[in-house]
C-alpha positions in Angstrom: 84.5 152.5 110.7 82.2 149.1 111.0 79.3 151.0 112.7 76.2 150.2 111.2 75.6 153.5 110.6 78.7 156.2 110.1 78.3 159.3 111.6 79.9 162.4 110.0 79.6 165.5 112.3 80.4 168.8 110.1 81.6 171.6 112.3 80.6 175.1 111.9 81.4 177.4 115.0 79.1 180.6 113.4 76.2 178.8 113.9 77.0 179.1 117.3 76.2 182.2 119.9 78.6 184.7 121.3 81.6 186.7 120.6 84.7 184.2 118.5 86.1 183.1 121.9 82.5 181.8 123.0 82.0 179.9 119.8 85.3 178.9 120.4 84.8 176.6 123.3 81.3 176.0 122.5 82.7 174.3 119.0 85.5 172.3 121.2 82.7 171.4 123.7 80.6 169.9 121.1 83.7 168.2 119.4 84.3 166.5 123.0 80.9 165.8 123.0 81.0 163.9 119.8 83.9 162.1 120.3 82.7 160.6 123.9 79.2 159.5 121.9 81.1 157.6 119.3 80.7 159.9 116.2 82.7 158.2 113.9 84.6 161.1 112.1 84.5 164.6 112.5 85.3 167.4 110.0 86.9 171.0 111.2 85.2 173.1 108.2 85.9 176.4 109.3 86.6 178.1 106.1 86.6 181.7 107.0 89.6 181.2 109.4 93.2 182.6 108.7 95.9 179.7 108.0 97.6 180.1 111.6 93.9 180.2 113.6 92.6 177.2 111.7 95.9 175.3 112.4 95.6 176.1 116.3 92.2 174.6 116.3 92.9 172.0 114.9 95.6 171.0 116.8 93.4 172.0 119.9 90.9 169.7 118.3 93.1 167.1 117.9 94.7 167.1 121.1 91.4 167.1 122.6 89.9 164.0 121.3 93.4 161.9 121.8 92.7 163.3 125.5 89.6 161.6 125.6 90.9 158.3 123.6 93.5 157.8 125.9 91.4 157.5 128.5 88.7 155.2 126.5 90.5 153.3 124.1 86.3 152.4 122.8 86.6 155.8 121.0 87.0 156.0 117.5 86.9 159.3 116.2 89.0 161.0 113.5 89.3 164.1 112.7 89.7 165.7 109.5 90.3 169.0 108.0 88.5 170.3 105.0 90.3 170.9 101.8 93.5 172.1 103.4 96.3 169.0 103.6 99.1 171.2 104.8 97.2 172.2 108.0 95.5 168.5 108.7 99.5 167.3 108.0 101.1 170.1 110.1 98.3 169.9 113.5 98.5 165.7 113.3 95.2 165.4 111.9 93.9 162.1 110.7 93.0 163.1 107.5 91.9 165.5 104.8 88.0 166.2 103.5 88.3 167.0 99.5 85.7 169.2 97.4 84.7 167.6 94.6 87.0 170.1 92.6 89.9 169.6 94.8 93.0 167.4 94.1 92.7 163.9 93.8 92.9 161.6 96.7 95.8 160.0 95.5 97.5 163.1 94.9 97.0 163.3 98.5 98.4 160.8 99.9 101.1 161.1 97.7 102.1 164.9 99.1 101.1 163.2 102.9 104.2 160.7 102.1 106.2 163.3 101.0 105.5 166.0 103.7 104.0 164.4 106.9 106.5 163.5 109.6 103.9 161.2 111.1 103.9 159.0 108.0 106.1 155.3 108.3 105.6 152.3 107.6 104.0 151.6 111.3 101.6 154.5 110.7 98.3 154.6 108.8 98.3 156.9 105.8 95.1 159.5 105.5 91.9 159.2 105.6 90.1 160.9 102.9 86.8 161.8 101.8 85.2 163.4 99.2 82.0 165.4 98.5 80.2 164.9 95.6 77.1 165.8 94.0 76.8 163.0 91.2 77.5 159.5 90.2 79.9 161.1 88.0 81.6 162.2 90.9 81.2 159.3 93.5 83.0 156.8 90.2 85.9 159.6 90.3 86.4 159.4 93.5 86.3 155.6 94.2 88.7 155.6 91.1 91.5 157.5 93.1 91.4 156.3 96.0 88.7 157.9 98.6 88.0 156.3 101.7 84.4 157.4 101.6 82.0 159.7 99.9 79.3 162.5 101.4 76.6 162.9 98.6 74.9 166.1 99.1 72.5 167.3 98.8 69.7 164.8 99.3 67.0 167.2 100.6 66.2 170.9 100.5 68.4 172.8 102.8 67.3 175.5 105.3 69.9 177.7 105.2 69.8 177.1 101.5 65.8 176.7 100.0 67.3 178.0 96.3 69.8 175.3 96.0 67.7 172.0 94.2 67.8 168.3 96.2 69.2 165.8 94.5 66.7 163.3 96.3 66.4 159.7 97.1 66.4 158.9 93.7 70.2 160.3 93.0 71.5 159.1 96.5 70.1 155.7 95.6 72.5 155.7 92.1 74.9 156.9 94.1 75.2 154.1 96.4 74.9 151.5 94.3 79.1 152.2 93.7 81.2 150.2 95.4 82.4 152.9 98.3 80.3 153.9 101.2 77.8 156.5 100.3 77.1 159.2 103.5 73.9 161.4 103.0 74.1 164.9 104.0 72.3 167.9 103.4 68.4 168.2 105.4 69.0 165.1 107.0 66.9 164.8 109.7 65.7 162.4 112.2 62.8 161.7 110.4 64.1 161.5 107.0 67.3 159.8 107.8 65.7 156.0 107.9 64.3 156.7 104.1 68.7 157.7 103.2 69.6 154.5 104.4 67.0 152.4 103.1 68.5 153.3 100.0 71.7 151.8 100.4 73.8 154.8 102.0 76.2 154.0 105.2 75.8 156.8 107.1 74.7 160.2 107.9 76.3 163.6 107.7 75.4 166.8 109.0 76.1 169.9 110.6 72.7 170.9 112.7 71.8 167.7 112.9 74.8 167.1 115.9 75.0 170.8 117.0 71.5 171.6 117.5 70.5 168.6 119.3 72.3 166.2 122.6 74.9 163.8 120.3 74.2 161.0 122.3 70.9 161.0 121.5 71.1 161.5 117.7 73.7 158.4 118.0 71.4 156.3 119.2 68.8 157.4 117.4 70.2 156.8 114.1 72.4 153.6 115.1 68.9 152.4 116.1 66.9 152.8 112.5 
């Protein structure tokens, strides 16, 4: 992850059109689409999905982007899974997205040593990132052991006008700890140059990738 600007595309298939099968493939599209425009990391957040559908997805998901790294070996994308460790372990995932009430990263990585097959001493162990919503939170999480943060959120949300920003102001504190910072929540285009002014390393979103062509939010944003 030495991009300029990390890219953290948040899945969420209801926001998509159709019956489940249709925003099935139109979610697996747009993860195919993300990894061949160089998103850095990817997280599956499908919450409302059963144990056994969310582990076929993922492995689907998984499967497809080593498709398409085996045949660019450029490509860089993980994939994570949020919150659940025994499905991101069980489908090959490369890592595990936390809640900021979740276990502790280094609790997770020590069940990954205990549990995950694809774990030796050749083999990387997770990667692992953590959302907060304070300083508070991005110190605990640097403390045990998080590969990165996603501070949210910085602006008001459109699918959530009640919920109050935490602003520039709050992202700018946050960043100032040693552990890269991504911004998410109404990020925008046009807003996104003001996030990483103040210090954070990337951008996260969910509309932000599905409602617009990847490649050209990629090089928009790798271009500020």
């Amino acid at each position: 992850m030495a991009d300029r600007c990390l890219l953290y595309y948040i899945t969420g298939r209801r926001q998509f059109s159709g019956d489940e099968h249709e925003r099935r493939r139109a979610l697996l599209a747009k993860i195919a689409e993300a990894t061949r425009a160089g998103v850095n990391c990817i997280q599956l957040r499908e919450k409302d999905l059963s144990t056994r559908e969310l582990e076929a997805l993922t492995r689907e998901s998984v499967a497809q982007i080593e498709q398409l790294r085996s045949k660019n070996r450029k490509l860089k994308t993980i994939l994570l899974v949020n919150s659940r460790t025994d499905v991101a372990i069980a489908a090959n995932a490369d890592g595990v997205h936390l809640r900021s009430d979740d276990i502790s990263p280094d609790e997770l990585r020590s069940v990954w040593v205990r549990c995950s097959a694809r774990v030796s001493d050749r083999e990387p162990l997770p990667f692992i990132a953590v959302s907060c919503h304070s300083v508070t939170d991005v110190l605990r999480a640097k403390s045990k052991g998080a590969d990165f943060v996603v501070f949210a959120p910085v602006f008001e949300k459109r699918d959530a006008p009640a919920t109050q920003p935490k602003g520039l102001s709050a992202l700018r504190e946050a960043c100032a700890v040693k552990i890269p910072v991504l911004a998410l929540g109404g990020v925008t285009l046009e807003n996104a140059a003001s996030c990483l002014a103040e210090g954070a390393s990337g951008i996260a979103g969910i509309r932000l990738f599905q409602e617009n062509k990847i490649e050209d939010v990629v090089r928009a944003l790798r271009g500020l």
